[in-house]
N, C-alpha and C positions, 0 to 999 in steps of 0.2 A: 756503590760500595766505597766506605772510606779507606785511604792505604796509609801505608806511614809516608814518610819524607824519603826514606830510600827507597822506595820503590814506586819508580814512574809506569813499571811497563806493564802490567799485569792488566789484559784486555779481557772483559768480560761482555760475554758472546752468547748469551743466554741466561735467562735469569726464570724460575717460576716462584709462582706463591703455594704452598700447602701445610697441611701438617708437616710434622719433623721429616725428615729424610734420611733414613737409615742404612739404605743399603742403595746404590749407584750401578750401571752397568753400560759400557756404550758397545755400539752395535758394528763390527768390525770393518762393515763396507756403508754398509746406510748412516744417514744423519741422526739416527734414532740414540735416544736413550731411556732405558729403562730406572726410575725410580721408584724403590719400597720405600712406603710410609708408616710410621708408627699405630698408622690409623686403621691400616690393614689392607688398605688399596696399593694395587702394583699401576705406576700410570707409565705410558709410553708417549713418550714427545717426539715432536722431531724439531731439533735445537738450532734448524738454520731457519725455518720458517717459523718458531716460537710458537707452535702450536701443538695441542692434546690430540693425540693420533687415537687416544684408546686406553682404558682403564679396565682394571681385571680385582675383581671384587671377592675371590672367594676362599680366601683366608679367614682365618679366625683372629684377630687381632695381632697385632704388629707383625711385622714381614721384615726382617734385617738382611739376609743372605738373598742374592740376584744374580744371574749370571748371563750375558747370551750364550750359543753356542758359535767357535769360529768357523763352523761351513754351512752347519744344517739349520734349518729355520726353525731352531727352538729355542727358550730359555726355560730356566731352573729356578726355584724360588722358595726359600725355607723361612718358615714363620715361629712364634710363638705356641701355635696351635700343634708343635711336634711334627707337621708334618711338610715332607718336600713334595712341590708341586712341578711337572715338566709338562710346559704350554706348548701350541703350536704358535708361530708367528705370521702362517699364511689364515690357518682358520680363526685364530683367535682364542683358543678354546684351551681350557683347560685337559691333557692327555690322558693321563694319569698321577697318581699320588703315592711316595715311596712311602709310611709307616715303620713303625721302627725306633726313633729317638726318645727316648722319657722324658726332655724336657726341653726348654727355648732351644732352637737350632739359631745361629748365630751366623756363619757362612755357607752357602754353597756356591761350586767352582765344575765348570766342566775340563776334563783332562785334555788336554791338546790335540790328541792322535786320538785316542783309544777311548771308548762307549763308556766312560765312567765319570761320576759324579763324588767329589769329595764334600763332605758336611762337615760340620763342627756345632758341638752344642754343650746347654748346659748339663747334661746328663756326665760330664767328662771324658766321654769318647767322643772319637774319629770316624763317621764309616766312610767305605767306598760302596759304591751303589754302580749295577752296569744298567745304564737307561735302557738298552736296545731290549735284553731278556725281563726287565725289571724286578730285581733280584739283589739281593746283600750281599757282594761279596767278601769285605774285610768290616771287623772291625777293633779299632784301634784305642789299646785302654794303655795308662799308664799315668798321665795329667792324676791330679788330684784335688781339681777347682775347675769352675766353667773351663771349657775349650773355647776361646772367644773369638780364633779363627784360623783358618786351616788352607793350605794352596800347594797345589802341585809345581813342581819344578818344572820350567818351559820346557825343555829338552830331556832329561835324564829322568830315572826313577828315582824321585826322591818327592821327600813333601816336608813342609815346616808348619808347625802349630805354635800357637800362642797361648796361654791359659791364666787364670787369675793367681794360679800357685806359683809366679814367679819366674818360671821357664818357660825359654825357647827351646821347642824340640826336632830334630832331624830326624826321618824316619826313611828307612829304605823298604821299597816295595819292590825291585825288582823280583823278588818271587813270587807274588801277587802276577807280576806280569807274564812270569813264563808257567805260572798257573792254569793262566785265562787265556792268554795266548790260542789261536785257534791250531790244533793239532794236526801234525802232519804225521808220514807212514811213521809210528815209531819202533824200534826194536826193543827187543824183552828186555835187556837193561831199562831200558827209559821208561817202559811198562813197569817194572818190579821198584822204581824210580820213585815212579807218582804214587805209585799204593802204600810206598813207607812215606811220603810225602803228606796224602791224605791219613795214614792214620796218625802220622805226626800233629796234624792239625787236630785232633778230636784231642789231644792235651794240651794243646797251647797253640796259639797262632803266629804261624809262622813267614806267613803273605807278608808282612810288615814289622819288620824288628825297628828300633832306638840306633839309629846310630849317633845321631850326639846330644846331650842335654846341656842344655844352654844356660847360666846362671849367671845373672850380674842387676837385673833389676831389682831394686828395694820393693817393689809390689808389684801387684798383677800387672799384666802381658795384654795388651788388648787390641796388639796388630803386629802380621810379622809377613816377609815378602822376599822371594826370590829376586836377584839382580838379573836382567834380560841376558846377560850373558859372560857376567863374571862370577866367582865364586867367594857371590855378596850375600847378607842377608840383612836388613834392614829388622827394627821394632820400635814398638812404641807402646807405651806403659803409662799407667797411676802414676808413676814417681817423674811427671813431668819430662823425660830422657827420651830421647831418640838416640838407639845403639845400634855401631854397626858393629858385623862378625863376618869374619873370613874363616872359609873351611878348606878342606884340602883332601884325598883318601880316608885319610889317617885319623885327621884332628880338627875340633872347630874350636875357634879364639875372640877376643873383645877384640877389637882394632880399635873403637874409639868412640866416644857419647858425646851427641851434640845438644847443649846445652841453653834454653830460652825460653820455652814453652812455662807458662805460670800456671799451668793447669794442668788437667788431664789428658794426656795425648789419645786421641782416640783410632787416627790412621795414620801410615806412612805407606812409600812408595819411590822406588827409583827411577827416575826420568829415563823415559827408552831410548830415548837419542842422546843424551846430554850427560857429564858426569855430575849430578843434583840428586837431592833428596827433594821430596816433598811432602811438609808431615801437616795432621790438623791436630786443633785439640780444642778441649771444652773453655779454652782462656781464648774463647772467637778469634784466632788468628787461624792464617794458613801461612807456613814457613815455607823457604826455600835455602838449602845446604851446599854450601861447595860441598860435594863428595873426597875430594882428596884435601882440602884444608881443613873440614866440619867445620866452618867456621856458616855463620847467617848471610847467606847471599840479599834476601830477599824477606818482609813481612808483612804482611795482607791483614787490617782487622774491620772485623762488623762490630754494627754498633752493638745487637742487640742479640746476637744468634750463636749457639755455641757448634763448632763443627762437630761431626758424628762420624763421615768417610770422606775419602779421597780416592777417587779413580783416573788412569789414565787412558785413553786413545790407542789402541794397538799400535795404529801407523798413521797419523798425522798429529799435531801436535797441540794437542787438549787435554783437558783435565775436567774433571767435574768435580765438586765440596758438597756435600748433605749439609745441611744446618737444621736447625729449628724449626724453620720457616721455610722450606722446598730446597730448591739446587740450584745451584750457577756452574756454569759452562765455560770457561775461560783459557786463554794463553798465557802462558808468560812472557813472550814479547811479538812484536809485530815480527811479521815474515817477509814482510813487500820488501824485496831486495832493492836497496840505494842506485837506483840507475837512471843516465843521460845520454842521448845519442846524439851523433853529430855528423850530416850528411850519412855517411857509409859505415859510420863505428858507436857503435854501442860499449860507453864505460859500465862496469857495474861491479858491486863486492861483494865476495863470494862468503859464505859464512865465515870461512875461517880470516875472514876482515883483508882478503887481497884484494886487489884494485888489477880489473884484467880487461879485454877489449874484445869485442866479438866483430869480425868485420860481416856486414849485410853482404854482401855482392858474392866474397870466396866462401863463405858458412865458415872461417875458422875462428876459434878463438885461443886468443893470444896466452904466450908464457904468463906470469905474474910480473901485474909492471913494477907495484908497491906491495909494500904491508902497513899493514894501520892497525898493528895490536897494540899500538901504546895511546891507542885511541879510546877514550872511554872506559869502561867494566868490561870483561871477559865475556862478559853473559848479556851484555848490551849490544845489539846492532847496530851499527851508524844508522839515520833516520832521513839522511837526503843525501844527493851529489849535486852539483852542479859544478858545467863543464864550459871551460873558458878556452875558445880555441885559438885565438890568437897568441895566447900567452902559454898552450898547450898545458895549462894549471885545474886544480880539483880545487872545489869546497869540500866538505865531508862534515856534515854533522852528524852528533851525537846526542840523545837525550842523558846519558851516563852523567850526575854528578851536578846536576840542575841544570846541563844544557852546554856542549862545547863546539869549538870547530877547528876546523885546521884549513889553514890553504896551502897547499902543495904542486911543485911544478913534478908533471911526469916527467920521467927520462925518454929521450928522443927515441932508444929501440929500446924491444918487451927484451932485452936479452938475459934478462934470471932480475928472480924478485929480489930488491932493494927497500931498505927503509928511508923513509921519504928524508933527507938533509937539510935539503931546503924548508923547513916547514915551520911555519905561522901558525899560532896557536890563539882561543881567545874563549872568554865567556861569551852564549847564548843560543837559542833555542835553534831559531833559523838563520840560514847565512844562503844568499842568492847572488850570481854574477847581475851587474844593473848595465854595465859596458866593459869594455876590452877590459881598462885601466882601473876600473872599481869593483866593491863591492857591495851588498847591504846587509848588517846583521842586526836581529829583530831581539832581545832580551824581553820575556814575559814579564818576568818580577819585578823591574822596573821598567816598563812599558816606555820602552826607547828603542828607537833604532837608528846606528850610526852607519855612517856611512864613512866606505873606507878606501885605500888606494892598496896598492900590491903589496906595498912594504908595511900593511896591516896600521896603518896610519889613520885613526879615525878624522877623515878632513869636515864633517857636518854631522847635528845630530838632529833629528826629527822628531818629533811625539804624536806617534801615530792615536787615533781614534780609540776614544777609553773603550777596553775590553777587547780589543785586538788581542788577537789568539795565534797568526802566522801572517807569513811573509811568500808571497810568489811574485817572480820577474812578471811585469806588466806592460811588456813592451820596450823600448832604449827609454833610459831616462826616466820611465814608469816604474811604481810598484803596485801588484794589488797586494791589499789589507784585509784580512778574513777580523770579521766579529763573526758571534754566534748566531746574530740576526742580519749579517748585512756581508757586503764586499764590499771596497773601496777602491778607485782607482785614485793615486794618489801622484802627482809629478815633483820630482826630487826639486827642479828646479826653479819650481813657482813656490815651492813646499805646501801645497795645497792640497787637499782633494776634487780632482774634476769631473767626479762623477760618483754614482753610490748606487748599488741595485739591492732592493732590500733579498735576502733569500740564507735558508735557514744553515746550519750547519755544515758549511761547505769543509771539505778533508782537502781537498788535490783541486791544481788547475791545469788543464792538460791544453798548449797552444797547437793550432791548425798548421800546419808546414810552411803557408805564406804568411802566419801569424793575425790573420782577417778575424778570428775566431777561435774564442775560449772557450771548453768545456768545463764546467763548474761544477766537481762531484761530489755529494756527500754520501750518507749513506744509503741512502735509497733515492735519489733524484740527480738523473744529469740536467741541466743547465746550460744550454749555449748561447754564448754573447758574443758580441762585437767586440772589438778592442777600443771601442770605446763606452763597455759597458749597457750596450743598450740590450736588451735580451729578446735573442729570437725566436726560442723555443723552451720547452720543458717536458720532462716525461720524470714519471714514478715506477719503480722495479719495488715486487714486495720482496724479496730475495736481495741480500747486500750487492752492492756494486764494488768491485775492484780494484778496476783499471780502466785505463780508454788510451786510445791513439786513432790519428785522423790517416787517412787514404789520402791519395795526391790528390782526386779529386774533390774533395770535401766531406768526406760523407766521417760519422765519426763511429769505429768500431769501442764497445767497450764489455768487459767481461763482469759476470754473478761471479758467485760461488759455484755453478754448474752451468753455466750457459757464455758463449760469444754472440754479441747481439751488434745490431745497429741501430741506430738515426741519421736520417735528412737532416735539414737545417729547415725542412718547414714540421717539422715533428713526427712525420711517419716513420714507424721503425717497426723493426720483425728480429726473427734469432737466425743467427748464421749457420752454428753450427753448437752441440753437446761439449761438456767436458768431462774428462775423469777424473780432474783433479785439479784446484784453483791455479789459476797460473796470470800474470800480469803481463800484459799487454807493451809494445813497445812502437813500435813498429809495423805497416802493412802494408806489402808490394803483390799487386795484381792478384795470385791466388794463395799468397805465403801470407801469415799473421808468425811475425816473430816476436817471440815473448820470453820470460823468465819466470820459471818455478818458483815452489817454496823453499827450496834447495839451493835457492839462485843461480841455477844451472842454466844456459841459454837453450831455448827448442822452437824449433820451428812445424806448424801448426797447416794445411793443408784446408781449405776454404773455397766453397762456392759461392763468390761473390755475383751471380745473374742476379738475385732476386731485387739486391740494392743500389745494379747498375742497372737495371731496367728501371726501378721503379727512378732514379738521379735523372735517365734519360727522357725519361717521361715527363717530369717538373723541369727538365731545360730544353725542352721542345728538341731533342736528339734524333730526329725519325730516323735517320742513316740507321743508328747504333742500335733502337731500337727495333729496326726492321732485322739485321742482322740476328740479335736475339730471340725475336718472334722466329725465324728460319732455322736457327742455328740449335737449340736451347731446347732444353726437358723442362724450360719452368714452368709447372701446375702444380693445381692442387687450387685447394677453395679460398685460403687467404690470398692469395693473386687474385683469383676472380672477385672474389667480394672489394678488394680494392679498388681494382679498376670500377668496378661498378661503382662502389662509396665516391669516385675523383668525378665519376661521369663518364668512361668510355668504354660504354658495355661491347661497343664493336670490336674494341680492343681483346678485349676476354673472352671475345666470342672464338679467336686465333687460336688459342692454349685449351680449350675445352672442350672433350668426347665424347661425353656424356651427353645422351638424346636429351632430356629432359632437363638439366642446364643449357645445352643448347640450345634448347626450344624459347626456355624464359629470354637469355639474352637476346637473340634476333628478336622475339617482340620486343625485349627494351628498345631496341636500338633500329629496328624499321626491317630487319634483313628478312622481307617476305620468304625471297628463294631457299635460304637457311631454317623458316619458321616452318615451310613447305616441307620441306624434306624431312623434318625430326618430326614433326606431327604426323604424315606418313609412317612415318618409322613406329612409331609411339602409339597413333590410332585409336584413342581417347577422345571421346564428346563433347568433354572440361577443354581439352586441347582446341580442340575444329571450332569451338565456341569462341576461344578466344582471340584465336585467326582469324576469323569470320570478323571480329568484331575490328581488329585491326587491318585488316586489308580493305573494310569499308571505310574506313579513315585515313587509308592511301588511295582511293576509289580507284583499287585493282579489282574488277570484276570479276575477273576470269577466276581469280582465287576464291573469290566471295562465293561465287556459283560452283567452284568446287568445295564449299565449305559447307554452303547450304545442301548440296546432293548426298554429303557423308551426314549430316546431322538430320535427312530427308524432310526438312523444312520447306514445305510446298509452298504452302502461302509465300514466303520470303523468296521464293524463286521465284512465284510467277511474278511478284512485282518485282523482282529484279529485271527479267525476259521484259517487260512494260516498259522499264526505264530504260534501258538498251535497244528497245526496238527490237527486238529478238523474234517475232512473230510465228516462226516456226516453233521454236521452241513452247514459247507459248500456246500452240495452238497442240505441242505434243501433252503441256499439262493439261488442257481442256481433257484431251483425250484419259488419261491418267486419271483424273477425277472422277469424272463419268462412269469409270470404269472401278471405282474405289466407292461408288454411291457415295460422294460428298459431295452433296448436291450446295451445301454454300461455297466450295472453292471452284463446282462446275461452274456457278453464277459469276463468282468473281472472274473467272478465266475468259466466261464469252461475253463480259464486260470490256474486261481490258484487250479481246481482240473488236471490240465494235460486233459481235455476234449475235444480230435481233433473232434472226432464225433459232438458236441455240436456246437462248434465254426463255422463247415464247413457247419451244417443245417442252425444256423443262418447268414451266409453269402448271404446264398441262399435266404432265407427266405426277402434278403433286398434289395439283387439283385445286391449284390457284390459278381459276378460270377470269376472275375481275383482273388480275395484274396480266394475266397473257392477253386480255383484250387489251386494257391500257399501254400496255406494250407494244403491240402490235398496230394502236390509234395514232399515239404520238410519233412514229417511224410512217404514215402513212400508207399502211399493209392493210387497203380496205376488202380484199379478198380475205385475206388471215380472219379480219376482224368477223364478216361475215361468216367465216365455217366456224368459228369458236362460239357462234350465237347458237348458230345450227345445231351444234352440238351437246350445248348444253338446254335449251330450249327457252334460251332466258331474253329476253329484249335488252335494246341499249339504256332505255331509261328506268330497268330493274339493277343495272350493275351502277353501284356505287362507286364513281369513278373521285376522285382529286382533279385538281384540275391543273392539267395537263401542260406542262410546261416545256423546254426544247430538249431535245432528245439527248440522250446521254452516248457520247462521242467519245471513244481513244484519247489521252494526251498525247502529244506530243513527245518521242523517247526522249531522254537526257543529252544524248551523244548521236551524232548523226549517222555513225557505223557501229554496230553493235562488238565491231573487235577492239574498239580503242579505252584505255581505259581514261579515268578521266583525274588525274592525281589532284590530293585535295590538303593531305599532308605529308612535306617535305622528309625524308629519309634524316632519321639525327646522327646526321655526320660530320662531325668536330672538325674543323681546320687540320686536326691533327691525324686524322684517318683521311682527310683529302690529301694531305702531304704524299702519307703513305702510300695513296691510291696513283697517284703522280709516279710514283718508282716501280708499283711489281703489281699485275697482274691478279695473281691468288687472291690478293686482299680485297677485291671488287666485292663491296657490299650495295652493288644496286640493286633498287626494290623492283624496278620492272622488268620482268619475264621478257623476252626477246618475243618479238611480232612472229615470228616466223618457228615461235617453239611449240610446239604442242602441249597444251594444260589439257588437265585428266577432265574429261568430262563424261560423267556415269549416265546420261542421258543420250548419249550417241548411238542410239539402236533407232533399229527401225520400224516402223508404226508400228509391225504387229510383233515386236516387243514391248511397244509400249502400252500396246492396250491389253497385253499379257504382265499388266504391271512392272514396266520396265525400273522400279527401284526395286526391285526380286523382292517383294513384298510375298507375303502370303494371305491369300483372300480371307482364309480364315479367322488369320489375327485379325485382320481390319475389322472382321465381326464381334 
């Protein structure tokens, strides 16, 4: 957006593209705004994150009048199509539709207190509508040209309309209001009251008489606005004019027309905090008024877009312009209050441009030390301090008047504000303390910066890097140099640059306490560097950045627009805590974050700093502090765990989490059988025992494995477990258990792996593999056996087709030479830093092996004649 030459400060905070924009509305607690388009779409943004929340389609061409409501989740919304529409804001949806107007409706407004809807249209009346019954209760004729817009008094019954006939009109409703008013016991006076009341109103309406007509514009009226709390009224008209009127019981009067607009004025409005005007018009400007001089504070022009509305912010301090081309969202000046702190005291200026002290240590802050209203424009904020403690003296700059400063010595007590005596005056943008006895101020327009002594004496001048934009202290005897695309560190005394990091848009540089370390903030990206420029880290926020201040230990706290956040200096960072309401950061001692509002009021701020001294202690190998924390501390929740998991120390997060099935994962990360044991118990899942099973054979704990295999009743895998441990009992109980299940290939493998010829050579028979029970019984040397299996089948030896016969098939050898030991195969992943830990306390034993002497669950411990009553409580039936 182009501005003129007077007007530096106008920040624009939101910008969209659409058709025209005709009717504006912001959202009294949310970041939302609602925009009507010419086009007929009502769209809803939300104007901190610059994105389309929602569009509402079901008008008939152009939509001028919008309204929120300030408690209940609706708005209101009158079109060209005649009719008013009241949304929901939770469903989305359109409610219902009042009926009623003959022709374009122009504004609608919800009343402040009371269930009613004021419109205004081309039809030349007023009505009131109550949304709750949905019903007409006034309406209001006397206009004799469009009604172009129409708004309830904040407070009182009153209402002002504007129309194309030239007139501003007052209307008083308070009988409307003790009309509708919800009725209490009344007596037969106040009965016999309302019935002359009602039939009064079947000849003329009486809810809403004229009390004043307002007459001074040379043409139509096509905006008019109550003052928030004086008895003001603002318009704006055809004839170019912005008029103010002052009314009283009695009478209303012209006070005065401000004078500039080369076009049609299409809105105005009185600034809710400030005594301004602020008016647009179809000559693409937006103006701004001293109120009490009407003289041009301020003028804003687009290149190519004519204004249409102007709205303001109930309670913080915005404004929105309709144009041609969509809305822009804007301040008229920065709010970051001018402040520097020094050991225990924090300077800073208060709007009304005092210079006061808040000391950290007592929470008090000081009388007024100075005043600086002969600092810059009324309407302009100072834009920086800097504080020179040896010389007990202020910088103060000002953007006012293309850039000034002052340097001023405080008075030694706050004992009643003073105008600064001593004070040094000069051209330029930025001015920063460089040592005790110097200064350095930066001039844009002529891209210099001199360098100065106390008695404002410029002793050296410098030319910094073309396109250099500001100036930040850069250490004793350093300055950094902001470009658009770059920083600079630059030494006064070499007059050099000795150093340069490329990085975009930097606003603020915020130094570390020992000065090790700059944070470099722009609008969406902090930056931390060394002091000498080399860069440690970066992170991006889609949401603006604020502020920042560093913690004694390093860590750097800095605020959004709704959130207190942090970073490390190796880039991890999290949110501290919510805000209600933007506020700058100054300072931050152990669980206090002291900052300053947009009020420039000092407050102190209430924080649980574990999450970013655990995670400080962590990257400085702290175990003391972090054991402490682990004992001490509620810190959970899943971005903890997922962290420590992301750095590698699931053992760690195994400490902070309750959860069976988080617990479960972490202990297999991290090797803690006894931990994986208990939750997969707990838990008792197949997926689970599967996945134990498979990690505790990779710790080669048996004992688990074999409890893992008997819950997942994986036979086969048991019996050659009992093989490889030498387990022989066991084994010889699955022989039995197969046998007894007719699985005649796991009875084979069973009286295999016990060496069991006998077993092997019954079950041959038993299936009427008579050749293999002979060769069976050949190769083992069982020439008896061999003989009755001849016998019995009636066959000869040289009818059976034998292989030829090789050595007998023998037992291996188990793995382990006791079947209770297990035989570990891989090591427990235990960080240095959970050995530390393990070194100090007890609780934190993450060993993988079971104690000798512990009992592990074994579902096989029954006695044979449970087990051949299928001791894994099988049912014979299934098995069939």
């Amino acid at each position: 957006m182009a501005s003129s030459s007077s007007s530096p400060n106008m920040l624009t905070k939101f910008e969209s593209k659409s058709s025209r924009a005709k009717g504006i509305a912001f959202h009294p607690k949310r970041p939302w705004i609602l925009v009507s388009l010419h086009s007929s779409t009502i769209q809803l943004w939300d104007y901190r994150m610059g994105t389309l929340i929602d569009r509402f389609e079901e008008h008939d061409g152009p939509v001028r009048g919008i309204d929120f409501h300030k408690t209940q989740p609706l708005f209101v919304s009158g079109g060209d199509d005649y009719k008013i529409k009241v949304w929901s804001t939770q469903t989305r949806r359109c409610l219902f539709t009042l009926n009623g107007h003959l022709d374009y409706i122009r504004t609608v407004f919800f009343h402040h207190e009371l269930p009613w809807i004021i419109s205004s249209s081309d039809d030349q009346t007023i009505r009131i509508w109550n949304w709750q019954n949905r019903s007409l209760i006034c309406t209001m004729t006397g206009h004799n040209h469009y009604t172009m817009c129409a708004q309830f008094h904040p407070k009182e019954d009153l209402v002002v309309s504007a129309s194309l006939d030239q007139s501003v009109r007052v209307w008083d409703i308070s009988g409307l209001r003790k009309k509708h008013s919800a009725p209490t016991s009344m007596t037969f006076e106040d009965q016999m009251s309302r019935a002359n009341q009602n039939q009064a109103d079947m000849f003329g309406n009486t809810d809403a008489v004229v009390k004043f007509v307002l007459e001074g514009h040379d043409r139509g009226v096509n905006w008019v606005a109550f003052h928030p709390t004086l008895p003001l009224i603002v318009s704006a008209g055809d004839d170019r004019l912005i008029k103010l009127w002052r009314m009283n019981d009695t009478k209303a009067w012209e006070v005065d027309t401000c004078r500039g607009h080369f076009g049609n004025t299409s809105g105005c409005l009185f600034h809710p905090h400030q005594d301004l005007i602020l008016s647009v018009g179809e000559d693409k400007t937006i103006r701004v008024w001293d109120l009490n001089k009407r003289t041009s504070v301020q003028s804003f022009k687009r290149e190519n877009d004519r204004f249409w509305v102007i709205a303001a912010h109930p309670e913080i301090n915005l404004f929105a312009a309709g144009h041609d081309n969509g809305v822009m969202v804007f301040k008229l000046e920065r709010e970051r209050p001018a402040s520097a702190f020094y050991q225990n005291n924090l300077f800073f200026i208060t709007k009304e441009k005092h210079v006061r002290s808040y000391d950290f240590q007592k929470n008090v802050e000081s009388p007024t030390l100075l005043t600086l209203k002969k600092l810059g424009s009324p309407w302009v904020p100072p834009r920086s301090l800097s504080f020179n403690p040896a010389e007990r003296a202020i910088l103060v700059t000002s953007p006012a008047d293309g850039g000034s400063y002052e340097l001023i010595n405080l008075p030694k007590d706050g004992s009643g504000a003073i105008d600064g005596t001593d004070t040094k005056r000069g051209q330029g943008n930025s001015a920063v303390f460089i040592a005790r006895n110097r200064f350095a101020v930066f001039t844009a327009s002529s891209q210099k910066i001199e360098i100065k002594d106390l008695s404002n004496a410029t002793t050296e001048t410098v030319k910094p890097p073309h396109g250099t934009t500001d100036i930040y202290f850069g250490g004793t005897g350093n300055l950094l140099l902001i470009t658009p695309t770059a920083v600079h560190l630059y030494d006064i005394q070499q007059k050099k640059s000795t150093a340069e990091l490329p990085v975009s848009g930097v606003k603020y540089v915020v130094w570390s306490n020992d000065g090790s370390y700059a944070a470099l903030l722009s609008k969406h990206n902090v930056t931390i560097v060394t002091k000498t420029l080399e860069q440690v880290s970066t992170l991006h926020e889609t949401i603006r950045i604020k502020s920042a201040t560093w913690d004694d230990a390093g860590v750097l706290l800095y605020s959004t627009l709704n959130h207190i956040k942090y970073t490390l200096l190796n880039g991890d960072n999290g949110i501290v805590r919510t805000l209600d309401q933007t506020v700058y950061l100054v300072r931050v001692k152990a669980r206090t974050v002291y900052c300053l509002d947009r009020n420039a009021k000092p407050k102190t701020l209430n924080i649980d700093p574990t999450e970013y001294r655990f995670k400080l202690a962590l990257v400085k190998r702290n175990y003391e502090e972090m054991l402490q924390i682990i004992k001490n501390s509620s810190l959970v929740g899943q971005s903890i765990i997922s962290y420590l998991q992301k750095k590698g120390y699931p053992e760690i997060a195994l400490q902070f989490v309750q959860d069976p099935q988080t617990r479960f994962e972490l202990a297999i990360e991290c090797g803690n059988l006894d931990v994986a044991v208990e939750m997969a118990k707990q838990l008792d899942r197949p997926k689970l025992w599967s996945r134990l099973s498979t990690e505790a054979l990779a710790h080669g704990n048996h004992q688990v494995v074999e409890m893992t295999y008997q819950k997942l009743r994986q036979f086969d895998k048991l019996s050659f477990l009992y093989l490889s441990t030498g387990d022989n009992t066991k084994l010889t109980r699955m022989a039995k258990i197969a046998e007894h299940r007719g699985d005649f290939t796991a009875r084979f493998q069973n009286a295999l792996y016990l060496g069991d010829v006998n077993d092997r050579i019954q079950m041959f028979k038993e299936i009427d593999l008579y050749p293999l029970a002979y060769m069976t019984a050949k190769s083992h040397g069982l020439t008896e056996e061999c003989q009755s299996i001849l016998e019995a089948t009636g066959l000869t030896e040289d009818q059976i087709s034998l292989p030829k016969i090789g050595a007998p098939l023998t037992p291996p050898k188990p793995l382990v030479d006791t079947f209770k030991a297990n035989w570990p195969t891989k090591a427990t992943s235990q960080s240095f830093l959970v050995k530390a830990l393990l070194g100090q306390v007890e609780d934190l034993s993450l060993e993988d092996e079971p104690a000798e002497d512990e009992p592990v669950e074994d579902e096989l411990a029954e006695d044979d004649t449970a087990a051949t009553s299928n001791g894994f409580g099988f049912d014979d039936a299934e098995d069939k």
